[in-house]
MARLO-93772 format. One line per 8 residues: for each residue x, y, z of N, C-alpha, C, O, CB. Coordinates in nm, 3 decimals. Last residue first. Glycine has a CB too. Layout:
X:Y:Z:X:Y:Z:X:Y:Z:X:Y:Z:X:Y:Z ~ ... $
% end
This chain:
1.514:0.730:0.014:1.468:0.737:-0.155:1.457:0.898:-0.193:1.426:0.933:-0.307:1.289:0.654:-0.188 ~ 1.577:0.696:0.257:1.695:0.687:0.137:1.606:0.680:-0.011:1.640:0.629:-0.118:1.807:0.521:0.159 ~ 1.395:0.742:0.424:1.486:0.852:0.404:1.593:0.854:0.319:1.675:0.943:0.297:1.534:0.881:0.505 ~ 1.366:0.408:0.524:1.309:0.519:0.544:1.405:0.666:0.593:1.456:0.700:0.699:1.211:0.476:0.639 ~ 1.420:0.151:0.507:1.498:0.291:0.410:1.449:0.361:0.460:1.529:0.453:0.440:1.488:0.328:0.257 ~ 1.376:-0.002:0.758:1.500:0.032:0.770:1.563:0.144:0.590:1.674:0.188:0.561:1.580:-0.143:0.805 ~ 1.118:0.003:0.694:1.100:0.083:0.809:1.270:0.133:0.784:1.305:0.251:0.787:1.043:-0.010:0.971 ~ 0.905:-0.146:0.467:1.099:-0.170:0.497:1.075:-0.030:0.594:0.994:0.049:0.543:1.259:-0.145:0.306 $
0.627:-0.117:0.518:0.713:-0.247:0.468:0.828:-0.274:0.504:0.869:-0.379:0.555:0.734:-0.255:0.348 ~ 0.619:0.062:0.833:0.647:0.075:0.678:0.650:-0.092:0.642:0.671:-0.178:0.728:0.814:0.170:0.637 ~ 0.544:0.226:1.154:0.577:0.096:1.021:0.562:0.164:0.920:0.515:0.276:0.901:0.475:-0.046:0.998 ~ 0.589:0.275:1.473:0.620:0.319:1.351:0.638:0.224:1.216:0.741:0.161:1.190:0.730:0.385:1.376 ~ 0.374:0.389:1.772:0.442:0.236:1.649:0.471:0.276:1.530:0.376:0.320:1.465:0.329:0.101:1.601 ~ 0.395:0.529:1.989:0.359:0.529:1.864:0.459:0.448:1.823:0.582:0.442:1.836:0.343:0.656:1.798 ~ 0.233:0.566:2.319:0.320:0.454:2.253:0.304:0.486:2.080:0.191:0.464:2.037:0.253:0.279:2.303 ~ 0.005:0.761:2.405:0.172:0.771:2.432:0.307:0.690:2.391:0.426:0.717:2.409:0.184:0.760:2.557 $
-0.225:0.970:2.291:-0.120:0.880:2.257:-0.004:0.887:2.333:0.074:0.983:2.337:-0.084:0.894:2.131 ~ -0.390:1.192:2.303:-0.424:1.137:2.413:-0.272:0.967:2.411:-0.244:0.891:2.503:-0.636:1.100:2.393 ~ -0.436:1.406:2.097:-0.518:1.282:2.164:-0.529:1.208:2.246:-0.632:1.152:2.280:-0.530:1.216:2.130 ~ -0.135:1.502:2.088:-0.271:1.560:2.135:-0.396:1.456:2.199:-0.432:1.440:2.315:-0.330:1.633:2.002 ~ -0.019:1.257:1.979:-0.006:1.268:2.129:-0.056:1.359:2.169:-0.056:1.361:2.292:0.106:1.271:2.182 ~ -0.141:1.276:1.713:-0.184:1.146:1.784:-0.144:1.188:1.917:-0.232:1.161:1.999:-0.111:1.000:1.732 ~ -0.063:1.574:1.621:-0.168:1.503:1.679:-0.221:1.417:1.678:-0.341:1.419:1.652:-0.228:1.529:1.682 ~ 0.243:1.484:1.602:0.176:1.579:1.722:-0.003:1.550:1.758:-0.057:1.521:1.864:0.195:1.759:1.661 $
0.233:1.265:1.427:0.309:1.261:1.552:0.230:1.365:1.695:0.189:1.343:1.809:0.474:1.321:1.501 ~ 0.135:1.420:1.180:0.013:1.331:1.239:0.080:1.294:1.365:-0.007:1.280:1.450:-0.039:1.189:1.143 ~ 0.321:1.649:1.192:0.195:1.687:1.230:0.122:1.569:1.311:0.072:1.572:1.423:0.119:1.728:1.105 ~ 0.583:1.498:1.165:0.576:1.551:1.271:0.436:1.595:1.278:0.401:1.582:1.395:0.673:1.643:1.287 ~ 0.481:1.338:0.910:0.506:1.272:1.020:0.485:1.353:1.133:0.395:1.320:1.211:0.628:1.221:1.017 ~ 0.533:1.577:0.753:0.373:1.551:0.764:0.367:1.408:0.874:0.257:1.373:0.917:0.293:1.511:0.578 ~ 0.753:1.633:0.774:0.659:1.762:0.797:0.550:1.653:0.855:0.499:1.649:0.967:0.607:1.876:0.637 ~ 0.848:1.393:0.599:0.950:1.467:0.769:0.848:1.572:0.839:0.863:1.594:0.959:1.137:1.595:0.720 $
0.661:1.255:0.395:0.781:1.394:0.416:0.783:1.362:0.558:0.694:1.294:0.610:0.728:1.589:0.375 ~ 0.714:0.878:0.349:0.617:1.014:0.376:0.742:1.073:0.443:0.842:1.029:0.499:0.452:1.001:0.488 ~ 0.930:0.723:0.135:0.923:0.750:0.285:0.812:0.892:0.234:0.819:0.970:0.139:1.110:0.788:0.386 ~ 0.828:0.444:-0.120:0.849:0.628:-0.106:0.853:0.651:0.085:0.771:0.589:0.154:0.656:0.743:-0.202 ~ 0.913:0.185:-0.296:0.950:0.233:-0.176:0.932:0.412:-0.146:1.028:0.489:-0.153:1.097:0.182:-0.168 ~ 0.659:0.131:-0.567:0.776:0.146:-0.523:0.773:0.237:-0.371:0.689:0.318:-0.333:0.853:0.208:-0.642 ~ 0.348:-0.028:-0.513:0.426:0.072:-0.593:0.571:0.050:-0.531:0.592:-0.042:-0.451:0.366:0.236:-0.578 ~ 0.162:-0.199:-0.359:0.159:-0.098:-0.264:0.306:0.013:-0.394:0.349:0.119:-0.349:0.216:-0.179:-0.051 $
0.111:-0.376:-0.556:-0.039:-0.309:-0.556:0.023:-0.193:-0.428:-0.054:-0.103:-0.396:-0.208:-0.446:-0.499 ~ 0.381:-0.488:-0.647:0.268:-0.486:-0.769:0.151:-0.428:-0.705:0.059:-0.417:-0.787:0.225:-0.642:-0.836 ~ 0.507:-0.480:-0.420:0.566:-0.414:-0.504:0.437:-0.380:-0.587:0.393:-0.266:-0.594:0.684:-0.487:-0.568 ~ 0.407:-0.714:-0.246:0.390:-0.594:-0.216:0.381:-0.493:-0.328:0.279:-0.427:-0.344:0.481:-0.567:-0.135 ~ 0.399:-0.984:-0.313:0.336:-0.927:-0.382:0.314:-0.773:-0.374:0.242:-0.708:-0.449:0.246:-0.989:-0.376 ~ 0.589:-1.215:-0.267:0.576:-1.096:-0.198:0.517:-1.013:-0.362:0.571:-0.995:-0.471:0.747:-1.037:-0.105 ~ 0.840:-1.446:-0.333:0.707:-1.477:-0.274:0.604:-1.334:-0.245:0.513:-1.375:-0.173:0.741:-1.559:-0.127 ~ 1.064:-1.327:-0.476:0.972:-1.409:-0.538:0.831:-1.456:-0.496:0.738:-1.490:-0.569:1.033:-1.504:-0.553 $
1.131:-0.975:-0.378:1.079:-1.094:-0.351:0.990:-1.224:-0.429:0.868:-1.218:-0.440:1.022:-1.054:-0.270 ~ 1.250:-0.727:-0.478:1.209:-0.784:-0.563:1.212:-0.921:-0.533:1.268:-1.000:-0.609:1.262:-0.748:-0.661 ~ 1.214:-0.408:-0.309:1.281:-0.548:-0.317:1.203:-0.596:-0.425:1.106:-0.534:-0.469:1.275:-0.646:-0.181 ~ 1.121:-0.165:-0.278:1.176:-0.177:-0.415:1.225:-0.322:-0.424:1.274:-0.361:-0.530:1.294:-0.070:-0.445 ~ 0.782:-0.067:-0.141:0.901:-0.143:-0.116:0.972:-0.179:-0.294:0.907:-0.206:-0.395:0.846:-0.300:-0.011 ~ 0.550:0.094:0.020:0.559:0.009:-0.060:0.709:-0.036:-0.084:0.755:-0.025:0.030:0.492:0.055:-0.166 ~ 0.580:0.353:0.257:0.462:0.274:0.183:0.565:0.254:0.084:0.649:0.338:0.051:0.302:0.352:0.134 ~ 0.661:0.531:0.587:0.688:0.457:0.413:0.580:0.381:0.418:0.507:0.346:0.511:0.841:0.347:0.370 $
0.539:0.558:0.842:0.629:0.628:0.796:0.688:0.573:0.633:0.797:0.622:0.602:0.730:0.627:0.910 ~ 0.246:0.518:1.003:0.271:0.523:0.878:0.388:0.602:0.828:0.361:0.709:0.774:0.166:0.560:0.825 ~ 0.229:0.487:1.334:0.222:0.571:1.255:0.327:0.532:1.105:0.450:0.521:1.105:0.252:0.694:1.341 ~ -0.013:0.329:1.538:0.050:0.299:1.454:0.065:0.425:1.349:-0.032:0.470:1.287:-0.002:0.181:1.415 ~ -0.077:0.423:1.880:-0.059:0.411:1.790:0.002:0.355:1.671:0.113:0.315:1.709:-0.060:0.454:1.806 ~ -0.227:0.398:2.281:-0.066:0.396:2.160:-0.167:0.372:1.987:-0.280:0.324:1.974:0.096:0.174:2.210 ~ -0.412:0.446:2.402:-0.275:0.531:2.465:-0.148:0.517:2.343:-0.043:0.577:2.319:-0.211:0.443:2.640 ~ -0.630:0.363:2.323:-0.613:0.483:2.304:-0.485:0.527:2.351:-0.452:0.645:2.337:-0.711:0.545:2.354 $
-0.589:0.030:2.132:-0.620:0.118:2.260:-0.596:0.275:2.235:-0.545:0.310:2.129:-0.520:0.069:2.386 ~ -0.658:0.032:1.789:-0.560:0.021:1.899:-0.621:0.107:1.988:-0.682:0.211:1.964:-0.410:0.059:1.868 ~ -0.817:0.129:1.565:-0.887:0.000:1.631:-0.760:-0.004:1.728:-0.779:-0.120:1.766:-0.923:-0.160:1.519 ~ -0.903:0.485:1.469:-0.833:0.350:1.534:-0.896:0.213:1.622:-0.984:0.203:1.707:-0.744:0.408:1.629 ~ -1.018:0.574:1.177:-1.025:0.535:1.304:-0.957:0.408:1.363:-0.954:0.289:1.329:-1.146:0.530:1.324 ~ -0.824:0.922:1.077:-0.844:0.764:1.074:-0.915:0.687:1.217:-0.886:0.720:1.332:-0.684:0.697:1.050 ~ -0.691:1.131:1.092:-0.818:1.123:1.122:-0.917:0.974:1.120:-1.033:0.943:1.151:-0.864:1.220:1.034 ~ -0.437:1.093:0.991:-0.442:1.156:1.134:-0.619:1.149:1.147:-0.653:1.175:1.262:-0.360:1.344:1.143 $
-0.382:1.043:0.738:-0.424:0.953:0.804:-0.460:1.001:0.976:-0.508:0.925:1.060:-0.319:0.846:0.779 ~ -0.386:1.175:0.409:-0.362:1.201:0.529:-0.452:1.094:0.612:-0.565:1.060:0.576:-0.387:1.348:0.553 ~ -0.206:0.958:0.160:-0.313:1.035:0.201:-0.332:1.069:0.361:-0.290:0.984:0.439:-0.428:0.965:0.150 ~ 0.032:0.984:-0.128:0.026:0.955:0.089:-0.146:1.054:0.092:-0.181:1.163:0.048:0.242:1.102:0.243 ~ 0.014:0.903:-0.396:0.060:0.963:-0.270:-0.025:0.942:-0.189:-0.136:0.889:-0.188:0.089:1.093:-0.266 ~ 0.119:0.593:-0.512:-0.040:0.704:-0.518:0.025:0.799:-0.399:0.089:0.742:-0.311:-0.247:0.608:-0.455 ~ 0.188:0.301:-0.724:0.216:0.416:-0.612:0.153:0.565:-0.656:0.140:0.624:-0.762:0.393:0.435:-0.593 ~ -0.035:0.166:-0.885:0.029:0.099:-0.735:0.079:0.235:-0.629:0.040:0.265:-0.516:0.198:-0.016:-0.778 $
-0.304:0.327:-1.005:-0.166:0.331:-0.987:-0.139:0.265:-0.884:-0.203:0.288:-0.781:-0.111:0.449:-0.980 ~ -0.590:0.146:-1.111:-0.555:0.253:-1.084:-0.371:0.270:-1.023:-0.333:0.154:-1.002:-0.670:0.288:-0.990 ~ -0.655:-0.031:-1.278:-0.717:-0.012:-1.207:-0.697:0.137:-1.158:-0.781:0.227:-1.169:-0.705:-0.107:-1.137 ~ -0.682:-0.112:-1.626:-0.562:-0.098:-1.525:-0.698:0.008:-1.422:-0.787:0.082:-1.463:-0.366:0.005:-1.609 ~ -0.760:-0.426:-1.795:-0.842:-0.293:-1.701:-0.745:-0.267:-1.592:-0.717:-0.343:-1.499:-1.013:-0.337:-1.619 ~ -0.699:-0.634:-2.076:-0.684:-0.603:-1.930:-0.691:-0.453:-1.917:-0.646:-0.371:-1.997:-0.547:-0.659:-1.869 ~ -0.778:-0.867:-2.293:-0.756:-0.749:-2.260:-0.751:-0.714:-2.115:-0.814:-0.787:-2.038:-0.840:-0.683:-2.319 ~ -0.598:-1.162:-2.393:-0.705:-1.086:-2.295:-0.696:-0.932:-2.290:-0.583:-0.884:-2.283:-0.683:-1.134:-2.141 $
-0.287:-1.233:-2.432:-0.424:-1.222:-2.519:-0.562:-1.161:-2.483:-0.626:-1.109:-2.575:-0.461:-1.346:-2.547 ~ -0.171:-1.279:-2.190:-0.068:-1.195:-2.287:-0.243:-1.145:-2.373:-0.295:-1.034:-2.362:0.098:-1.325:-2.410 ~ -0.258:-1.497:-2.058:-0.306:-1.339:-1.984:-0.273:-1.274:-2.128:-0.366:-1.212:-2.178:-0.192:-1.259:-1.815 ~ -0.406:-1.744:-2.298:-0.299:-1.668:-2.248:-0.319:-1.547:-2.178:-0.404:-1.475:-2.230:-0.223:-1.640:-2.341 ~ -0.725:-1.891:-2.317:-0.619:-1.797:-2.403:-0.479:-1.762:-2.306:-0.525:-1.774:-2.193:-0.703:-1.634:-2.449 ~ -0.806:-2.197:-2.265:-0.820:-2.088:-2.196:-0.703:-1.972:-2.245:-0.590:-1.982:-2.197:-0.814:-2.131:-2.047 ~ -0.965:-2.401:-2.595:-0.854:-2.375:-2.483:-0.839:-2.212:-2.442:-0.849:-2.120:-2.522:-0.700:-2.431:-2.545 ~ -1.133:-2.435:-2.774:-1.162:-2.479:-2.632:-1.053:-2.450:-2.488:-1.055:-2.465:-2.366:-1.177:-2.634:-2.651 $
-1.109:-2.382:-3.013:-1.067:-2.513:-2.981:-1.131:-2.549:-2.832:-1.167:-2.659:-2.790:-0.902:-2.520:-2.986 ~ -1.197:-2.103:-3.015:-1.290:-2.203:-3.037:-1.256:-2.328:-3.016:-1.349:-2.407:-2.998:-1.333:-2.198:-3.148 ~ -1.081:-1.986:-2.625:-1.082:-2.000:-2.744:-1.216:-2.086:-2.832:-1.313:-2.130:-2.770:-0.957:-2.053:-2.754 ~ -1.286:-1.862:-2.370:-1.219:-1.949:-2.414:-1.200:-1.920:-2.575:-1.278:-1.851:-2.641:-1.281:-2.072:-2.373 ~ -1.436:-1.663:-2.280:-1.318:-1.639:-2.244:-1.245:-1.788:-2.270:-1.155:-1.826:-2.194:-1.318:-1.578:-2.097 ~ -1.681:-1.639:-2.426:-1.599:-1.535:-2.425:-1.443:-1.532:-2.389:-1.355:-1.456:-2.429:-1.658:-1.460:-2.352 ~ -1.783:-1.914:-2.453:-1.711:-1.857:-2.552:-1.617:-1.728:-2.509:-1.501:-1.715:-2.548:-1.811:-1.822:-2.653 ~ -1.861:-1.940:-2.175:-1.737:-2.019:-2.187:-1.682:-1.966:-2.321:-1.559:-1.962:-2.333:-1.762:-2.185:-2.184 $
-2.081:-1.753:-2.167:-1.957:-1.725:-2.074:-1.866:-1.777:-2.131:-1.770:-1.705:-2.158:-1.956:-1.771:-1.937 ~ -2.213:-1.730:-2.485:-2.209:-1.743:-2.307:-2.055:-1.732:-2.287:-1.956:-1.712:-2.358:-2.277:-1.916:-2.228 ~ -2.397:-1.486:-2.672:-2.272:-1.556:-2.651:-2.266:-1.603:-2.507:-2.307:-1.531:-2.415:-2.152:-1.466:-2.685 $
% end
């Protein structure tokens, strides 16, 4: 069989997503994996620290939702560890992001 049968109809026309089978990859929202050992591409005096991942808006242009899951803030514990040791290391500017930075603690 070649290519163009598999993913065309016999008329010739390209089937619908709805008709295709589809391969779920793996979950949009995944817990928090530890990042304190990560390597940094920022100078050594400042940081970027990961306080939320993924977002509940529902933007027409913004694809976040569909591969980063719904809005979760990382625990309060595990901020203050990777916090302490990035300024063990040697950190003195830590940058704090998320998608939405402004829930962080309302989910």
């Amino acid at each position: 069989m070649e290519d163009n049968e598999k993913t065309h109809d016999p008329d010739g026309q390209i089937p619908s997503s709805s008709s295709l089978d589809r391969v779920q990859v793996g979950e949009a929202t995944v817990a928090f994996r530890p990042e304190w050992d990560r390597y940094r591409l920022t100078p050594k005096h400042m940081a970027y620290l990961r306080v939320a991942e993924g977002c509940n808006h529902a933007c027409t242009f913004c694809a976040i939702p569909g591969f980063r899951g719904k809005f979760r803030s990382k625990p309060w514990k595990s901020l203050l560890e990777e916090a302490k040791f990035l300024v063990e290391s040697g950190v003195k500017e830590l940058n704090l992001i998320a998608e939405d930075t402004n829930q962080y603690g309302q989910d």
